[in-house]
C-alpha positions as CSV (number, residue, x, y, z in Angstrom):
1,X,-15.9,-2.5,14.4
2,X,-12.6,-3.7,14.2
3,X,-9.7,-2.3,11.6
4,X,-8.7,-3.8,8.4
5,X,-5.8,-4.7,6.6
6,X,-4.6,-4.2,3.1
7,X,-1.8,-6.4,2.4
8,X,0.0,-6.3,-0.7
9,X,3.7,-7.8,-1.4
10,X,5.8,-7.4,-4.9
11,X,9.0,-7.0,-6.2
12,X,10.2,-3.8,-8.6
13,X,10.9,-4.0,-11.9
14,X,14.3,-4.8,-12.7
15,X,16.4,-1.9,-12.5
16,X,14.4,0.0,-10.2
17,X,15.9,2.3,-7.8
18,X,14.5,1.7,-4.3
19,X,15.3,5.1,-3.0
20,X,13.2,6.4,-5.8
21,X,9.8,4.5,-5.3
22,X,10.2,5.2,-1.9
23,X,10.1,9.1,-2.7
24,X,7.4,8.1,-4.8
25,X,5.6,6.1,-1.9
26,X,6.0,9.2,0.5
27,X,4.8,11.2,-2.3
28,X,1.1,8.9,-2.9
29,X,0.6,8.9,0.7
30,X,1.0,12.5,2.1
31,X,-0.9,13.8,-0.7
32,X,-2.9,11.1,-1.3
33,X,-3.4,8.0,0.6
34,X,-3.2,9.8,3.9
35,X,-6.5,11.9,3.0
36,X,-8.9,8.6,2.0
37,X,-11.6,7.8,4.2
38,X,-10.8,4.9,6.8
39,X,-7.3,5.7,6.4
40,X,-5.3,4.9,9.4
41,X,-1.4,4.2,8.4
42,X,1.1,2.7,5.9
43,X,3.5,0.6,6.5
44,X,6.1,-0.3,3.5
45,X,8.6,-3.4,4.6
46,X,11.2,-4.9,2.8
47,X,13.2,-8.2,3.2
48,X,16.1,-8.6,-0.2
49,X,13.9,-7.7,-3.5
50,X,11.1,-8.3,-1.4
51,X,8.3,-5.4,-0.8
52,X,5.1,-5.3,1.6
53,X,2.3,-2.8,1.9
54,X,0.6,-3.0,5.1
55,X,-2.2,-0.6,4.8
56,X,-4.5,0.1,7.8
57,X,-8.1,1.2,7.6
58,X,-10.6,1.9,10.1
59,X,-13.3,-0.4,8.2
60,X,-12.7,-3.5,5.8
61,X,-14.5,-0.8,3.4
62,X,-12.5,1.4,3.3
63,X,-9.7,-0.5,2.7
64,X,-11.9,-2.4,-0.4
65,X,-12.4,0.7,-2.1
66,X,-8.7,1.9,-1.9
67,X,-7.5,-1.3,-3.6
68,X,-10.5,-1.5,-5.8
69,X,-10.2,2.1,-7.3
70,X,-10.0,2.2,-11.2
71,X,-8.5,5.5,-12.2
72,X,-5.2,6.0,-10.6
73,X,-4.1,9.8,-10.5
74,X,-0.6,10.8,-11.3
75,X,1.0,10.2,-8.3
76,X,-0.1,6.5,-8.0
77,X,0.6,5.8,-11.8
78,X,4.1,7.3,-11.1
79,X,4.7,4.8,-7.9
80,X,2.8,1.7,-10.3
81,X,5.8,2.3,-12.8
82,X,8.3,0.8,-10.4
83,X,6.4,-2.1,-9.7
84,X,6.7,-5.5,-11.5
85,X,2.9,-6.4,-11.2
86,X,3.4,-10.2,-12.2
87,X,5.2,-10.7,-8.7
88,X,1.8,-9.0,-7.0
89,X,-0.1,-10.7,-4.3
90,X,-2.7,-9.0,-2.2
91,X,-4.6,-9.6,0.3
92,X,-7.1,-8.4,3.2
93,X,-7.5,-9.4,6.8
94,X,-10.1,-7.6,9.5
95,X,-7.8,-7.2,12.6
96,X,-8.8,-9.7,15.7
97,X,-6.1,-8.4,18.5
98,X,-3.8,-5.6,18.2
99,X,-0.7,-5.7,20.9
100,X,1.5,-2.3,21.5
101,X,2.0,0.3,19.5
């Protein structure tokens, strides 16, 4: 079965400081995100005020439930407050062909 893809981009609220939500992104994935089922790697990218998740999941499942999940603990509420969620688009995509890595 092949791996899927969570793909999210957004921008932070104004004001925001990167290096903060990005302690807060390390912090949601090693003591969260890390320990879902499915859960294969995160990938944060940025291009100017730009952000992308690229989430990777053993099963398009998995990665469904993770996006779909209703009561966010602590730590994701804490890296939600940086986020300006009117600039949110997300996406998923099952992965056809993987090259390197």
């Amino acid at each position: 079965m092949p791996n899927a893809v969570y793909y999210v981009s957004y921008k932070l609220k104004k004001g925001a400081s990167v290096p903060d939500f990005l302690v807060a992104s390390e912090k949601l994935n090693d003591e969260y995100m890390s320990k879902q089922k499915g859960y294969i790697s995160w990938k944060q990218l940025i291009d100017g005020d730009l952000l992308l998740d690229f989430l990777t999941f053993e099963t398009m499942e998995d990665a469904k439930k993770i996006a779909e999940a209703n009561d966010p603990n602590e730590l994701a509420l804490n890296f939600y407050s940086f986020i300006n969620f009117n600039s949110c688009k997300q996406h998923f995509f099952t992965v056809e062909r993987s090259y390197g890595e």
